[in-house]
Backbone bond lengths (Angstrom), bond angles and torsions (degrees), N, CA, C in turn:
res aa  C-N    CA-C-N  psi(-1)  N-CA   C-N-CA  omega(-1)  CA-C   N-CA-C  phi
1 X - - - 1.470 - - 1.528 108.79 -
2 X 1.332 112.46 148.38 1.670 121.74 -165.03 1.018 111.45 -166.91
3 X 1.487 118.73 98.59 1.585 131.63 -173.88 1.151 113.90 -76.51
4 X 1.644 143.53 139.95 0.962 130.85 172.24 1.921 91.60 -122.05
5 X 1.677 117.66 115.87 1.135 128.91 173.24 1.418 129.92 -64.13
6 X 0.912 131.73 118.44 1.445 113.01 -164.40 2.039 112.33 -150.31
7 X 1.445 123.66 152.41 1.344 121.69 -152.84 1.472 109.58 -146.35
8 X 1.265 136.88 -169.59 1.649 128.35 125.27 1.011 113.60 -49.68
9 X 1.162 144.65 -29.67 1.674 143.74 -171.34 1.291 109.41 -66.61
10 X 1.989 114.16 -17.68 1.184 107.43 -164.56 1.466 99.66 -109.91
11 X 1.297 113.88 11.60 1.876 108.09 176.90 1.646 108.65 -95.79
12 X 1.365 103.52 146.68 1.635 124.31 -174.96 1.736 79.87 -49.61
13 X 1.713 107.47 -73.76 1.758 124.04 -178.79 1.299 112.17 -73.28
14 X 1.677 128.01 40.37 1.691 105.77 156.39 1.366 90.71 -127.85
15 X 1.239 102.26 -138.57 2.072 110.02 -161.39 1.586 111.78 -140.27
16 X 0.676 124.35 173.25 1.867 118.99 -176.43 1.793 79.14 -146.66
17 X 1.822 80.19 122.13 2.021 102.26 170.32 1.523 101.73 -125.01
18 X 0.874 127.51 146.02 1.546 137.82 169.37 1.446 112.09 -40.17
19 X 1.135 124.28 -50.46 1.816 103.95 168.71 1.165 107.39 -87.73
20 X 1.566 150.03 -22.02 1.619 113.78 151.53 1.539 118.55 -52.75
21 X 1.235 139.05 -10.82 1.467 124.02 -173.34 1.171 103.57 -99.04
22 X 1.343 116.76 -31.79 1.544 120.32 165.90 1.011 125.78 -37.07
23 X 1.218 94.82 -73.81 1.937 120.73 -178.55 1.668 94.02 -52.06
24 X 1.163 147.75 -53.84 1.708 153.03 -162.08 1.171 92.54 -68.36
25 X 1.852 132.24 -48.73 1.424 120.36 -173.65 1.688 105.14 -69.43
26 X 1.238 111.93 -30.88 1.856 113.17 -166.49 1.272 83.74 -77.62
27 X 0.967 155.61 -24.60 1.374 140.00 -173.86 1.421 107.43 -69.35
28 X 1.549 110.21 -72.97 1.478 130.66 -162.77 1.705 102.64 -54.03
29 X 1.669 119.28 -32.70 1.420 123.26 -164.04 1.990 87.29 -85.75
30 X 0.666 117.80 -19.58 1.851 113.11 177.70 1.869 118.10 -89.20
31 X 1.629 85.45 -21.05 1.647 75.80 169.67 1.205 111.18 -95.62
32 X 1.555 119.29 -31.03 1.427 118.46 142.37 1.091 139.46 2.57
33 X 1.369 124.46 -80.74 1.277 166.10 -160.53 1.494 101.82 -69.48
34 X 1.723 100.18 -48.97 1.753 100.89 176.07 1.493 121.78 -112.79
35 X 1.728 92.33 32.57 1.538 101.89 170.63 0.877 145.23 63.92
36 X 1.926 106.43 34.69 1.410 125.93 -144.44 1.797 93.00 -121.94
37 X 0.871 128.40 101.80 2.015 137.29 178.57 1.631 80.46 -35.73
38 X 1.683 112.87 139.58 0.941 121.43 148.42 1.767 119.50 -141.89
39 X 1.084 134.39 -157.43 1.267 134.07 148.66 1.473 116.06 -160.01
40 X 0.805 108.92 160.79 2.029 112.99 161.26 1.320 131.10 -129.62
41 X 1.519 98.33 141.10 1.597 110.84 -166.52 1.418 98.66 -90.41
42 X 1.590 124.28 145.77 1.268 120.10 170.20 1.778 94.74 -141.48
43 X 1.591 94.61 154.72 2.039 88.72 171.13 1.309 94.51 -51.81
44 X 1.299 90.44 170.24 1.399 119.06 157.71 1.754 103.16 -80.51
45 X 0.897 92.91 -32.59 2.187 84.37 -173.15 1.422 96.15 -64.73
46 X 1.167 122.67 -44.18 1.722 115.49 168.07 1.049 151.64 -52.97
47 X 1.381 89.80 -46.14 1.824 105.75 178.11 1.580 82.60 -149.46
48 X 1.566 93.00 112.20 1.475 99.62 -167.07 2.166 89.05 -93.36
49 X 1.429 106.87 154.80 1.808 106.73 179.59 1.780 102.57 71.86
50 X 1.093 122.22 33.28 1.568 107.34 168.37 1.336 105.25 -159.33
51 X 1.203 110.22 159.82 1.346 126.60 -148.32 1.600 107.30 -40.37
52 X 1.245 117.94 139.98 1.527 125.43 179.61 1.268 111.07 -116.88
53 X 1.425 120.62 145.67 1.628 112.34 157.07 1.368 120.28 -49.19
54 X 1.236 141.92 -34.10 1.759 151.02 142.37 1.483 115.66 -36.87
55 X 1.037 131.86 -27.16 1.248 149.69 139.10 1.416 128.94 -30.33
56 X 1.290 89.07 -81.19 1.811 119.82 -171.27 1.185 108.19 -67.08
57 X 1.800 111.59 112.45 1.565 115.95 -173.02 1.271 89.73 -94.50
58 X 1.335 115.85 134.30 1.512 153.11 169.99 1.953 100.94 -37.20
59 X 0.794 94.54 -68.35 1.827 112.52 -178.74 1.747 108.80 -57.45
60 X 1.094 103.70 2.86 1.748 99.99 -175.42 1.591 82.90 -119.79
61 X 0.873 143.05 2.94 1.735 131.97 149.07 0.958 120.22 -115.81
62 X 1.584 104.55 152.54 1.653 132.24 162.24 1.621 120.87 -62.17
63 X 1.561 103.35 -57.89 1.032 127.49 -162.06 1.529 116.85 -108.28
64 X 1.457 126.76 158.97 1.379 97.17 145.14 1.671 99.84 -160.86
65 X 1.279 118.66 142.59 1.249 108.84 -145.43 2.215 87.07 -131.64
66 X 1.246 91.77 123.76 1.765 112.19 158.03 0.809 116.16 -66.39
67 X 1.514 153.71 116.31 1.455 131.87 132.20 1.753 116.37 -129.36
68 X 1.967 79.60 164.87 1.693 103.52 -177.40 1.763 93.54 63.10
69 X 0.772 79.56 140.55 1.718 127.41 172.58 1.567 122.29 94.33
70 X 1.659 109.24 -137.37 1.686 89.33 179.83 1.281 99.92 -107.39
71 X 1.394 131.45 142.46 1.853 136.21 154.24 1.090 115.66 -45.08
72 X 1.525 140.00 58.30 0.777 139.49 -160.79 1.701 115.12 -152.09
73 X 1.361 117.39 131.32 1.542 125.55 168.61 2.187 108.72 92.17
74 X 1.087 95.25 -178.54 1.720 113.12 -158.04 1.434 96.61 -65.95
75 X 1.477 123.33 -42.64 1.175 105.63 171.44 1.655 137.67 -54.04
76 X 1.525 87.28 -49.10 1.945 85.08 -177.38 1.615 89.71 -65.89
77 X 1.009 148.42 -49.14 1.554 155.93 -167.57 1.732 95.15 -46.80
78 X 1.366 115.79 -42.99 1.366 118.30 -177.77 2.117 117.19 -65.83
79 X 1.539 86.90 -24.36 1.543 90.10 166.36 1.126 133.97 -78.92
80 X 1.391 135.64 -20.93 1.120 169.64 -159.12 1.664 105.86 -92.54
81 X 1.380 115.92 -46.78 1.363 127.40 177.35 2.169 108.62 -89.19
82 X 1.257 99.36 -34.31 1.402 110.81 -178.93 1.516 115.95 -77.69
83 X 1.409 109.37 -21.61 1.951 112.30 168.38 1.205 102.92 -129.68
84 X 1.457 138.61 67.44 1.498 126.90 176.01 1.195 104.68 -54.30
85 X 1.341 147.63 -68.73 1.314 163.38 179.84 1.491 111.73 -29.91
86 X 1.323 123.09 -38.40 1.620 126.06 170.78 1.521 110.55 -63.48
87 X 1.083 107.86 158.84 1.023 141.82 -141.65 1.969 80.30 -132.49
88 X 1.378 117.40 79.69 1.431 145.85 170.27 1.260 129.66 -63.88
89 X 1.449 122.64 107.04 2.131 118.18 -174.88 1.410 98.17 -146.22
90 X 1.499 103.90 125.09 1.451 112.75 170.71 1.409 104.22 -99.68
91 X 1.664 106.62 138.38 1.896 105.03 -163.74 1.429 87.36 -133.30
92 X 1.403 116.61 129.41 1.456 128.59 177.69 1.665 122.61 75.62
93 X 1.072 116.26 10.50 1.445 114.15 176.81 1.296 126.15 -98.59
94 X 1.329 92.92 -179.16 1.849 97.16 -156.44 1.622 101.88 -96.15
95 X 1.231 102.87 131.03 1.969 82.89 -169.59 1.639 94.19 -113.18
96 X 1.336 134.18 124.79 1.217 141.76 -157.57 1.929 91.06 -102.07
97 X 1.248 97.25 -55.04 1.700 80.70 179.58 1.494 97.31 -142.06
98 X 1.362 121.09 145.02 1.689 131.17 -144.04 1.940 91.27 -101.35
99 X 1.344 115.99 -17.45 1.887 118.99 167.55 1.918 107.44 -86.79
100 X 1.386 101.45 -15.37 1.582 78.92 -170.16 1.523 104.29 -74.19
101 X 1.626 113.89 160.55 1.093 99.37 -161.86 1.704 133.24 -99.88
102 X 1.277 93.67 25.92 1.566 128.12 -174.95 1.228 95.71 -90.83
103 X 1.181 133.47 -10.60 1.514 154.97 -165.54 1.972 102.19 -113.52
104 X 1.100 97.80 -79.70 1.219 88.72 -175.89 1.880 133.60 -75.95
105 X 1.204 85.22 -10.48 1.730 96.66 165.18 1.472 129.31 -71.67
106 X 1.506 93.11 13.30 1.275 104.59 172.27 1.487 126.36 -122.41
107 X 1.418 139.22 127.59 1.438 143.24 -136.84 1.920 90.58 -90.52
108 X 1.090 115.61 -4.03 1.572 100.59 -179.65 1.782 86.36 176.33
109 X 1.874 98.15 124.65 1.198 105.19 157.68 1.443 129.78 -135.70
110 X 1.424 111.96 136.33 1.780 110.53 -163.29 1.927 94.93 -121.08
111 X 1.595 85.62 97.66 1.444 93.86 176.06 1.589 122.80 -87.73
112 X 1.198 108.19 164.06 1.680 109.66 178.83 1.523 113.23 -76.18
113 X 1.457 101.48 -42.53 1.460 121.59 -162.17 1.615 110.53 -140.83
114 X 1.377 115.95 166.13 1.608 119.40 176.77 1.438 106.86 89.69
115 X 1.576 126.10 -66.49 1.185 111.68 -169.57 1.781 91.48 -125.83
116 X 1.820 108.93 149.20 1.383 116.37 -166.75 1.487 109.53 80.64
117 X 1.245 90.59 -153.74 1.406 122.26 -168.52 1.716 103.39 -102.85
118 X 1.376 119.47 133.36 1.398 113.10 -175.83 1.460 109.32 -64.15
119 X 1.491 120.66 153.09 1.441 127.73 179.07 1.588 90.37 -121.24
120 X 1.492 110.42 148.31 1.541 157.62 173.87 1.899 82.10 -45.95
121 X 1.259 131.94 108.34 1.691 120.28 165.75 1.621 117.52 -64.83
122 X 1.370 101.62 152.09 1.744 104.64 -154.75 1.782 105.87 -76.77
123 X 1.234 103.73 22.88 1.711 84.64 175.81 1.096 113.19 -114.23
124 X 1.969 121.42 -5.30 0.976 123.02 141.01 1.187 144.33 -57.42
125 X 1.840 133.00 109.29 1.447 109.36 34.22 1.463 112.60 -96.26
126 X 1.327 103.12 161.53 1.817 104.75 178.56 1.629 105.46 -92.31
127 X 1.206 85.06 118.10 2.040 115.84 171.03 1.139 87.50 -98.70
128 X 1.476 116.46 142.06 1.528 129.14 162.08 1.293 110.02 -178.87
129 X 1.932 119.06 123.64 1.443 122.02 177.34 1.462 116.56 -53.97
130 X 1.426 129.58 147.84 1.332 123.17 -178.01 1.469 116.74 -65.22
131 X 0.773 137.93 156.98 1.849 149.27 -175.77 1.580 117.28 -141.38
132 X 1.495 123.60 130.78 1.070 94.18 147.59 1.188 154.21 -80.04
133 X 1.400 124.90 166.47 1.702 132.92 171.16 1.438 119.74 -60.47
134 X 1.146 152.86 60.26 1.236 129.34 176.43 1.529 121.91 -72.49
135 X 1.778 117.90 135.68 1.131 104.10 154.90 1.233 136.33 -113.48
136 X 1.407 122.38 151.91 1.790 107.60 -155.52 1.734 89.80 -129.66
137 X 1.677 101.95 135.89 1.405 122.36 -164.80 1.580 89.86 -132.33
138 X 1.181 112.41 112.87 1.774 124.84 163.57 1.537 118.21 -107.62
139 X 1.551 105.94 124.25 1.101 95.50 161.34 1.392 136.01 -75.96
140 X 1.562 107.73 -179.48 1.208 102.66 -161.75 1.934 110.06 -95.41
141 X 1.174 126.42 -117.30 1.567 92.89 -165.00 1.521 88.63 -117.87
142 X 1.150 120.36 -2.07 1.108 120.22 -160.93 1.644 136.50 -3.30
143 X 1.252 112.34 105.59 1.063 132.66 -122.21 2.266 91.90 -105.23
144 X 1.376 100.65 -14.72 1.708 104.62 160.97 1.449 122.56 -48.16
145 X 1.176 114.83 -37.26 1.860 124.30 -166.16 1.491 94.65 -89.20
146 X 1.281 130.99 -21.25 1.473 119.21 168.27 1.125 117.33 54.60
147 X 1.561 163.00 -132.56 1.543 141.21 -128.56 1.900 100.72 -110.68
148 X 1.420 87.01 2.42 1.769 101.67 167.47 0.876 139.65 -80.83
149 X 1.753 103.69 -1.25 1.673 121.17 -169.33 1.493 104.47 -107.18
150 X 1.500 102.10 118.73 1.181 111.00 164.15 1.766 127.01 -107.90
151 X 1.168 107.29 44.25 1.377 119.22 -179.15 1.671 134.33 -58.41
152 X 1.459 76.52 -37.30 1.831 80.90 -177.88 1.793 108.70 -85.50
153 X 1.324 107.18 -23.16 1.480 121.81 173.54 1.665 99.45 -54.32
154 X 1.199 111.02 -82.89 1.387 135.50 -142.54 1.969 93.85 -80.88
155 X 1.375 123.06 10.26 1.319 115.60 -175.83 1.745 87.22 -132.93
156 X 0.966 112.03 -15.44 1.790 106.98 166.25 1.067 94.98 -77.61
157 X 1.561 140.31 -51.15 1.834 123.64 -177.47 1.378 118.35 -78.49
158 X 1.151 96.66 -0.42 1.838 107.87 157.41 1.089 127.23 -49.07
159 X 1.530 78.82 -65.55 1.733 92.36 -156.23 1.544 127.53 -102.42
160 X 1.509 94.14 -2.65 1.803 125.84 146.14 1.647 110.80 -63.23
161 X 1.013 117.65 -49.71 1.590 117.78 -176.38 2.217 101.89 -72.21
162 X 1.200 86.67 -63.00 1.696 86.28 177.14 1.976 110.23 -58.48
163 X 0.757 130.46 -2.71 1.702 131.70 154.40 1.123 108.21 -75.64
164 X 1.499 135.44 -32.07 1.080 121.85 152.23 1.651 161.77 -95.88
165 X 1.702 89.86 14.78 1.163 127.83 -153.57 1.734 79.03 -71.06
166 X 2.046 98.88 164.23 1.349 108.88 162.82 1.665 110.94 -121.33
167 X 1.838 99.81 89.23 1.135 95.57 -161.85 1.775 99.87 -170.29
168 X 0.861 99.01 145.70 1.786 106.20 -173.01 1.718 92.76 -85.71
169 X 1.562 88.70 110.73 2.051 92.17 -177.74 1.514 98.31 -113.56
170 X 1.711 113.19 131.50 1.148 145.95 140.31 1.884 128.41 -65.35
171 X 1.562 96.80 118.55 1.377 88.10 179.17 1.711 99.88 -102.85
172 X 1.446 94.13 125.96 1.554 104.17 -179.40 1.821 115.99 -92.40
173 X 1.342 90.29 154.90 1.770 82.10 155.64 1.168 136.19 -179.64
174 X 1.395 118.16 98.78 1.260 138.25 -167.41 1.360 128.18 18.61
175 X 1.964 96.83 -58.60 1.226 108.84 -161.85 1.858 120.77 -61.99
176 X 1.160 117.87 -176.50 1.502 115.05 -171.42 1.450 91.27 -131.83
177 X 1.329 117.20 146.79 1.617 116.45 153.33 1.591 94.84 -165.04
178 X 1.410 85.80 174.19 1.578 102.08 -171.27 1.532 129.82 -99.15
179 X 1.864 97.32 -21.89 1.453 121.77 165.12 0.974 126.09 -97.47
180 X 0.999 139.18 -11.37 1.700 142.92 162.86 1.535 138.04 -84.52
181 X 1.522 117.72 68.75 1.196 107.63 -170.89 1.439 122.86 -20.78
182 X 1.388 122.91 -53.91 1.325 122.92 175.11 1.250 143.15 5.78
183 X 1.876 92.46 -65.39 1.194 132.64 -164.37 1.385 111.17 -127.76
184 X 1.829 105.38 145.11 1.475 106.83 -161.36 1.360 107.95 -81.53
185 X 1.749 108.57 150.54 1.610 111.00 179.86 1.439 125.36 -76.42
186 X 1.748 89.61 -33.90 1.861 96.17 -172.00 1.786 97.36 -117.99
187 X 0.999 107.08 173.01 1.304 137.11 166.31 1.633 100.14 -41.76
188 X 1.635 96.32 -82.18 1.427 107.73 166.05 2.298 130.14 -7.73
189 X 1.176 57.16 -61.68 1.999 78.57 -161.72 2.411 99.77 -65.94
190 X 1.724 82.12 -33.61 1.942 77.71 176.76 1.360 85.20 -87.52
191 X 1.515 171.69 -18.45 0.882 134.06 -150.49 1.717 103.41 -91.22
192 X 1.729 105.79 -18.23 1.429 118.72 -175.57 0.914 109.78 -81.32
193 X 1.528 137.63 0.43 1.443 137.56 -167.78 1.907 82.87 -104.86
194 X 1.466 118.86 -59.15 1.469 113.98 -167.66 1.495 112.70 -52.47
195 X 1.637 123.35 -36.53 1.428 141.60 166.13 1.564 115.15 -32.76
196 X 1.321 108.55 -47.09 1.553 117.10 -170.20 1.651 106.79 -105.14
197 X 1.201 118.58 12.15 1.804 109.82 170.75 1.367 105.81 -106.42
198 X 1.141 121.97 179.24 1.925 122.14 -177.97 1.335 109.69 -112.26
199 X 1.746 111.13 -30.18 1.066 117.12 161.34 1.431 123.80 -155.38
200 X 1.649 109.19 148.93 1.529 98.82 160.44 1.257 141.52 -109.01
201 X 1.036 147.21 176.29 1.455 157.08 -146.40 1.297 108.59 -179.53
202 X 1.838 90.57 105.30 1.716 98.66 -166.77 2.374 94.40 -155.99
203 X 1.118 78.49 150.72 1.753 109.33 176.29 1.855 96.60 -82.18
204 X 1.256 118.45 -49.34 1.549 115.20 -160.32 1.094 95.65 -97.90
205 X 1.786 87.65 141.94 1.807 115.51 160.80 1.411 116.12 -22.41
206 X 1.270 134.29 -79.03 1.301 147.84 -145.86 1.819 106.02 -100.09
207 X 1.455 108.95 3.56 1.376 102.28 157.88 1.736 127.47 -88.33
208 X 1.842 96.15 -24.51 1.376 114.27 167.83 1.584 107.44 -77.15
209 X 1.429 143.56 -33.26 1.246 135.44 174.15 1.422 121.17 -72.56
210 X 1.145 107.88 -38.58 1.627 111.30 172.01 1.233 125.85 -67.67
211 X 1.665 120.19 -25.59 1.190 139.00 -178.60 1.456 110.85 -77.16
212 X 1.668 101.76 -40.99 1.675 114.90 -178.72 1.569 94.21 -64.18
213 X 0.969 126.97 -30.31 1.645 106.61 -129.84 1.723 82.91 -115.32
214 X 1.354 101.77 -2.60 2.105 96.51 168.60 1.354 97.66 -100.45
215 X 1.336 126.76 1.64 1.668 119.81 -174.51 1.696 106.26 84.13
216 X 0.994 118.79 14.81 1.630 122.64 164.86 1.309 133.64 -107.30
217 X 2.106 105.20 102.24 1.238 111.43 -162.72 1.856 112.79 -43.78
218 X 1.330 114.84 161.24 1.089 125.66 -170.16 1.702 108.85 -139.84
219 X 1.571 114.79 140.29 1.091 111.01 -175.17 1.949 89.15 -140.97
220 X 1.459 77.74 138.86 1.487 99.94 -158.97 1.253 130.85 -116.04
221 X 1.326 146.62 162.25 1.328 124.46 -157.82 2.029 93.05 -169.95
222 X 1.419 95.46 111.62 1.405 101.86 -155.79 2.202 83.98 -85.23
223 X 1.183 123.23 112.45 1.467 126.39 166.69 1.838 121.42 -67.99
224 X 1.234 111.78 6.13 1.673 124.70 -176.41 1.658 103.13 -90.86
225 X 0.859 134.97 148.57 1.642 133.53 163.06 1.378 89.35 -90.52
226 X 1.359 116.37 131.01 1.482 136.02 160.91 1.858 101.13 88.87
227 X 1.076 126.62 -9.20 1.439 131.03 163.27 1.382 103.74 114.75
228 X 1.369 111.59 132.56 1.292 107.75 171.06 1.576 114.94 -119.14
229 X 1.727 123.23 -117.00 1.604 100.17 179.52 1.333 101.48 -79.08
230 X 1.547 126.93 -61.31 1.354 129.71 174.31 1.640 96.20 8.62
231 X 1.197 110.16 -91.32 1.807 131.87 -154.20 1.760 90.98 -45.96
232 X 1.333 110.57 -65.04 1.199 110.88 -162.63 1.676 116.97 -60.87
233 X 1.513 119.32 -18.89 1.348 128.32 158.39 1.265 107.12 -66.33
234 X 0.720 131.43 -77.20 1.778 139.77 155.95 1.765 108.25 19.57
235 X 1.133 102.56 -77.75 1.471 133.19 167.94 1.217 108.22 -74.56
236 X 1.196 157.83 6.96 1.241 164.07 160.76 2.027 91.34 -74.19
237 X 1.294 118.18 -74.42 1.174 151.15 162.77 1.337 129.23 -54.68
238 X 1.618 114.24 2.20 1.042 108.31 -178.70 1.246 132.38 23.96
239 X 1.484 93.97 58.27 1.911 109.31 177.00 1.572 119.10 -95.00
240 X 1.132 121.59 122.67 1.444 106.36 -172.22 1.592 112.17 -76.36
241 X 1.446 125.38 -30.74 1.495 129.89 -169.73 1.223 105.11 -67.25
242 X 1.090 134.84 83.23 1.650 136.91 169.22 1.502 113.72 -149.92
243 X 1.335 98.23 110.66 1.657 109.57 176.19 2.098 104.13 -87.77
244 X 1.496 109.55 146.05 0.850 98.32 156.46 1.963 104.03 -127.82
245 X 1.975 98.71 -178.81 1.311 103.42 -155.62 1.657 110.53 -57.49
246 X 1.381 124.91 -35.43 1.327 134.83 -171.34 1.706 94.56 -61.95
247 X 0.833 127.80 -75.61 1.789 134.00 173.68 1.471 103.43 -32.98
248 X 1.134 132.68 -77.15 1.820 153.78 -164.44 1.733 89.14 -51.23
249 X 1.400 114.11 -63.43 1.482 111.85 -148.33 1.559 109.41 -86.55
250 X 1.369 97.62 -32.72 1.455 118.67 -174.10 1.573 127.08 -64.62
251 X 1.778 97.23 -2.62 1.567 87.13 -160.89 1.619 97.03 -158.28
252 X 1.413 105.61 -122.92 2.020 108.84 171.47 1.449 107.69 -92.32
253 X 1.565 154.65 89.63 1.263 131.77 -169.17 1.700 80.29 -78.30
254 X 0.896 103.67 -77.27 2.177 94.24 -153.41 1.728 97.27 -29.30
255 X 1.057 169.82 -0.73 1.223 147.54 165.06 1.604 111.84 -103.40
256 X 1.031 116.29 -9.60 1.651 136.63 168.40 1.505 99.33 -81.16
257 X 1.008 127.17 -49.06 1.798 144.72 -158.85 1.848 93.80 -95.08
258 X 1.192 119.34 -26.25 1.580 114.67 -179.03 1.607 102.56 -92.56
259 X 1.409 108.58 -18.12 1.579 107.24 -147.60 1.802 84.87 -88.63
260 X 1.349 121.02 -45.57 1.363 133.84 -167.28 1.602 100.39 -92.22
261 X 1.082 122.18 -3.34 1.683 127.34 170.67 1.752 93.38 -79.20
262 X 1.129 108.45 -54.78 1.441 109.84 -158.84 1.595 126.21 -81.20
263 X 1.846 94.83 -17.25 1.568 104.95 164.50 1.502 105.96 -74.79
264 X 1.444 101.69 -33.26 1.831 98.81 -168.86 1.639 105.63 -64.79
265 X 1.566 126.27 -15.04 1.345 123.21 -170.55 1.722 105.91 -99.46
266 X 1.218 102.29 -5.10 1.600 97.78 179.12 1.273 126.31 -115.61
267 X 1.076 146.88 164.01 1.287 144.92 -137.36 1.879 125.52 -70.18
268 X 1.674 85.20 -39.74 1.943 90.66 155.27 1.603 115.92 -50.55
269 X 1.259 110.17 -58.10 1.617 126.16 176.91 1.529 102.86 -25.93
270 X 1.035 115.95 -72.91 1.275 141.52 -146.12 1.240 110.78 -97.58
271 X 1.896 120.52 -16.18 1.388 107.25 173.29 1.972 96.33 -86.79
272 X 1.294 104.15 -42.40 1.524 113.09 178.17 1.763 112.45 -42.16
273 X 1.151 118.49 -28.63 1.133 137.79 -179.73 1.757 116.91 -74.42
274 X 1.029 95.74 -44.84 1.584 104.93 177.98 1.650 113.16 -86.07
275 X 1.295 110.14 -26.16 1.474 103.56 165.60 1.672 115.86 -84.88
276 X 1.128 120.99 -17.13 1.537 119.62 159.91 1.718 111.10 -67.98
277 X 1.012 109.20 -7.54 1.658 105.57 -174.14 1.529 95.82 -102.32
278 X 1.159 127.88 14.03 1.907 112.88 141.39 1.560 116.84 -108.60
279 X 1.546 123.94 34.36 1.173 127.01 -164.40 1.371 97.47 -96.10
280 X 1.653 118.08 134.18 1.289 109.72 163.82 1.694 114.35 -118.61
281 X 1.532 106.88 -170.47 1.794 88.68 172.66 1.206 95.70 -121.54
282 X 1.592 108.94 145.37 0.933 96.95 145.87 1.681 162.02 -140.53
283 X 1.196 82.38 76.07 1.956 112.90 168.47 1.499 98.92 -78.63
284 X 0.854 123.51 6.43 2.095 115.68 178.07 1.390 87.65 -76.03
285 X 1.340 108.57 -74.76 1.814 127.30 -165.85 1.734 88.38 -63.06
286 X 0.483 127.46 -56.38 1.978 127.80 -162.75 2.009 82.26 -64.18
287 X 0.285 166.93 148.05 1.456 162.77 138.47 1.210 113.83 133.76
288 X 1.509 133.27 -40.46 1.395 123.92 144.69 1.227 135.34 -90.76
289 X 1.636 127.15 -5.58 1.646 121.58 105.38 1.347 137.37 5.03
290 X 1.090 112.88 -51.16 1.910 141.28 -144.75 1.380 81.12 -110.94
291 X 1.073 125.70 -45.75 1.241 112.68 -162.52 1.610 109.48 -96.25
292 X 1.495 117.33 -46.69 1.633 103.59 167.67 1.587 117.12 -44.20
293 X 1.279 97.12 -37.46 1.746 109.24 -164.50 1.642 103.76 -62.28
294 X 1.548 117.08 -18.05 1.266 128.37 179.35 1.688 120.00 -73.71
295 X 1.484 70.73 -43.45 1.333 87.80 178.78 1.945 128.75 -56.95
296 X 1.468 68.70 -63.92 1.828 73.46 162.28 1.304 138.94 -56.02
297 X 1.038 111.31 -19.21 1.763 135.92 161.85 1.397 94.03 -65.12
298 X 1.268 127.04 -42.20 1.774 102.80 -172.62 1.222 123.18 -79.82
């Protein structure tokens, strides 16, 4: 016997969501368990180099088993015609209509939902190794620094390196409004988003201060050729994580960006981090100073 596992995760044209991959690993770890050969197909857009349905010769399985999602459309229909010879079970899916034939091309189906009584979906419970949070705050193009801005450069090797990051990434962003779920309204509500990441990774000024000042190391990436505020906040704070564009562009950024990723996750990172989070400025007091002192002049 020789299972071949298979999902949406495993179509060129479907999608891979966190409880279909779930549910495909709880599967494969139970036939496992009772010593049953299996494998799993994933796209290639997903898990690019591992086993594919394009791959997977039909004749080297027994079995081949669907699960999670709905029985439904040309693809699962495409399995059905692509392993006649298997020995076919859809486990946990949603069966929308019990004649279509994504439905019936299959020799035994144990659905979650649609027909019966609903069943518990198979990716429950969620197992998952810890990761970190990163959150990543870009500025915008800002267009003051003029032939000094290297933004669109230095946020394309961004955001190439963070696609490959191993790390649950947040796209943050500063701004506030009142109509855009998106985006936070108060002060309040972004400061709870910076609270719950481990780290950030941001282009703008005020993604490195807010981050400092909750005790969350920050790794930084000054977008100015020759430094602009970024850098000079940086040094305000005596922060060491700050790349600028001549360094970043000029050379390896992903091993610059791994090297300062990986101090920011370890305990220097993070003690340096928490002592910047009693830092205040002070231009508050210098500034209404400045201003009595004005005053008295009049």
């Amino acid at each position: 016997m020789r299972v071949l596992i298979t999902g949406w995760p495993s179509f060129l044209h479907g999608e891979a969501t966190a409880g279909d991959v779930l549910s495909m690993r709880h599967l494969a770890a139970e036939l496992t368990a009772r010593d049953i050969r299996n494998e799993t197909a994933w796209s290639p857009r997903f898990v690019p180099g591992a086993l594919g349905l394009d791959d997977a010769r039909p004749a080297d399985y027994t079995h081949l088993v669907f699960v999670c999602g709905p029985a439904h459309g040309w693809q699962v229909c495409d399995l059905h015609s692509r392993f006649p010879d298997c020995t076919r079970v859809a486990v946990g899916v949603s069966v929308l209509d019990e004649a279509d034939p994504a439905v019936t091309g299959f020799h035994r189906v144990l659905p979650r939902d649609g027909v019966g009584e609903p069943a518990v979906d198979l990716s429950a419970p969620v197992d998952a190794r810890e990761v970190p949070v990163a959150g990543v705050v870009l500025a915008p193009g800002q267009p003051e620094y003029g032939n000094s801005r290297r933004h669109e450069e230095v946020h394309a090797e961004l955001r190439s390196w963070l696609n490959d990051l191993d790390a649950a990434v947040l796209e943050l962003d500063t701004r506030l409004t009142g109509d855009d779920w998106r985006l936070c309204s108060t002060v309040d509500e972004f400061v709870a988003l910076v609270d719950r990441i481990d780290v950030m990774v941001t282009t703008r000024l005020h993604g490195l201060v807010l981050a400092l000042s909750r005790g969350k190391p920050v790794l930084a990436v000054d977008p100015v050729r020759g430094g602009g505020k970024m850098s000079a906040q940086a040094e305000a704070w005596q922060w060491p994580a700050v790349l600028q564009p001549g360094q970043f562009l000029g050379g390896d950024p992903r091993s610059l960006l791994d090297r300062w990723w990986a101090w920011c996750l370890r305990a220097a990172g993070k003690s340096a981090a928490r002592q910047s989070s009693t830092t205040s400025s002070p231009l508050v007091a210098a500034g209404v100073d400045a201003l009595l002192a004005e005053r008295e002049r009049v």
